[in-house]
N, C-alpha and C positions, 0 to 999 in steps of 0.2 A: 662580911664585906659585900655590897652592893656587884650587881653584874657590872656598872659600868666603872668601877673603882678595879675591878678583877681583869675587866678589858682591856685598861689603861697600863696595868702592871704585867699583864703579858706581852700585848706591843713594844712595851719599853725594856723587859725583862729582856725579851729575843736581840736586842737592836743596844743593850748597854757600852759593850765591850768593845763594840769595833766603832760607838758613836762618835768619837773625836777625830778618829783615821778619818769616817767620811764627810767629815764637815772641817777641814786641816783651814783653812781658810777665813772662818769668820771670827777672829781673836779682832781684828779692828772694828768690825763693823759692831760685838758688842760693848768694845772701848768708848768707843763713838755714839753708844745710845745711852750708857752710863751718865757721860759726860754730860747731855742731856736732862739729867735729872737735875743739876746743881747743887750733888751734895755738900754738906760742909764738913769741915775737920767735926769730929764729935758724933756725927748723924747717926741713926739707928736705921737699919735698912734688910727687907728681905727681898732673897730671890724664890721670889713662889715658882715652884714645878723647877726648881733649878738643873735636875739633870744629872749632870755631871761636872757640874759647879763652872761652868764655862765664862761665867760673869763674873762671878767670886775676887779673882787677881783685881779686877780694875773695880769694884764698888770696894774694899782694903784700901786700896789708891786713894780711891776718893773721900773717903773720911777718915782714914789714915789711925794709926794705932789706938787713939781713945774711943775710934768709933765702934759700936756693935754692928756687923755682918751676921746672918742666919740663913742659912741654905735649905730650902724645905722640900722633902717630895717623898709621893707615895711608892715606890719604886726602889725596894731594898739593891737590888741590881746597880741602877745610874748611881747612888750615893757611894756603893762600893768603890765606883770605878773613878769618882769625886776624889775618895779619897786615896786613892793611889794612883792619881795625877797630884797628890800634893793640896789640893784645894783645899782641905780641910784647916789647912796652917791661913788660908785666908779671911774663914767665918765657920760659926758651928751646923754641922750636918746632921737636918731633923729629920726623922723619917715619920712623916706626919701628913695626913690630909687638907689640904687648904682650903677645905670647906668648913674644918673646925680646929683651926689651928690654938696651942697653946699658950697662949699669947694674952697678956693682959689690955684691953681696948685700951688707945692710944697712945699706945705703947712705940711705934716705930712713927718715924718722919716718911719712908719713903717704901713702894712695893716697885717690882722691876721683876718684873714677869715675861721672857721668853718663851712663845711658842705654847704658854697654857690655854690662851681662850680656845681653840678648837677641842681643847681634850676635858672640858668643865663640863661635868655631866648639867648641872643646873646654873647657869652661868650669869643669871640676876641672882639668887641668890650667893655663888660664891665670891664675885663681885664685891654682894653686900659686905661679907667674911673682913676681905681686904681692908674695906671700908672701915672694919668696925676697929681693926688694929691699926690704923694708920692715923688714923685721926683726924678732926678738921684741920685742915692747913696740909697734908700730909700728902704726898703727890705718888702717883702709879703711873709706872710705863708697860706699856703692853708692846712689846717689840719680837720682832724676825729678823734673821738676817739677809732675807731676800724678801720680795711687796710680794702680794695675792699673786697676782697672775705669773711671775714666776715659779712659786710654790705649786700653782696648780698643772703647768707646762712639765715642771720636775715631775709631778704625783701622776701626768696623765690625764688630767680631768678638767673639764671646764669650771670656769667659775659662776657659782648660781647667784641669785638674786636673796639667795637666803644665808650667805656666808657671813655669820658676825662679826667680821671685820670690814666691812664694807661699812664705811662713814655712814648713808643713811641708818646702819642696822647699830650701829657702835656707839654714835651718840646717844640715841634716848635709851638702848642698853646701860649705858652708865650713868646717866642721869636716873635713871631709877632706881640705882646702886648706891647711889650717895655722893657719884662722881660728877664734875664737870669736866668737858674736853676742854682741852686748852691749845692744843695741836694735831693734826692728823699729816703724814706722809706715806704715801703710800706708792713706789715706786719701783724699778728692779732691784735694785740693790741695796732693797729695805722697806722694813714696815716698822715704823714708829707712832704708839700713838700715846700722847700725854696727857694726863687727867689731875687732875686736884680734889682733895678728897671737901665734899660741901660741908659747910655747916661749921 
């Protein structure tokens, strides 16, 4: 395992158990980013870096019993804790890297990724990853439940000019991924950005 795959899973290892106590609050805001995507009854859909499936209930929702959900993440810990909140009854819990995910290309309609691009060790390439399972036509949202500057205020730190999620840094990021932006919101009480998979 890579140092930076090792660093990801200690951070997350330390911080799994109590993550849904301190974040008791954003059940709407990732209802509300879901929604966003416009899935349909039937849709194939993952949550890259899902966590602790906190998205899970409402993309279930959204493509409703015929559709495939997939929860993915390097982090034996968050998946634990996924599935004893129950989530796992909402889509299946992979414990896998999403830089080379098991996944046949074009295989899913939709990616719904919270809170992974700061933790993408190579983030044009895994990007690309997303790309290659989604397919053309296949749309990703890169969502928080709170915009940059709030994140950075919570964390302590100012926000640089080199943070990937700053619109300048995020579009031709994903445009060299495979993606097209289609939307960017970036505000306190959210960071949503939508993309479409090209080609």
């Amino acid at each position: 395992m890579s140092d930076d795959h090792t660093h990801v899973q200690e951070f997350f290892t330390a911080r799994a158990a109590d993550w849904d106590r301190r974040f008791p609050d954003d059940g709407p805001a990732y209802a509300a980013a879901v929604a966003e995507l416009g899935l349909r009854e039937g849709a194939r859909v993952l949550d890259a870096g899902c966590g602790t499936g906190r998205a899970l209930p409402p993309l279930r929702a959204a493509v409703g019993p015929s559709g495939t959900v997939l929860g993915a993440d390097l982090t034996p810990a968050m998946l634990r804790e996924a599935a004893r909140a129950g989530r796992g009854h909402d889509g299946v819990l992979l414990l896998t890297d999403v830089s080379a995910l098991p996944l046949r290309s074009g295989s899913l309609d939709a990616v719904f990724a919270a809170g992974l691009i700061a933790h993408l060790p190579h983030p044009a390439e895994n990007l690309r990853e997303l790309a290659r399972v989604a397919g053309p036509g296949g749309v990703l949202a890169l969502f928080h439940p709170i915009g940059r500057a709030a994140l950075a205020a919570r964390q302590g730190r100012s926000i640089t000019s080199d943070d990937l999620r700053a619109e300048a840094n995020l579009r031709p990021l994903l445009a060299g991924s495979g993606w097209r932006m289609t939307s960017y919101v970036d505000e306190d009480a959210r960071f949503l950005a939508l993309a479409v998979r090209a080609g």
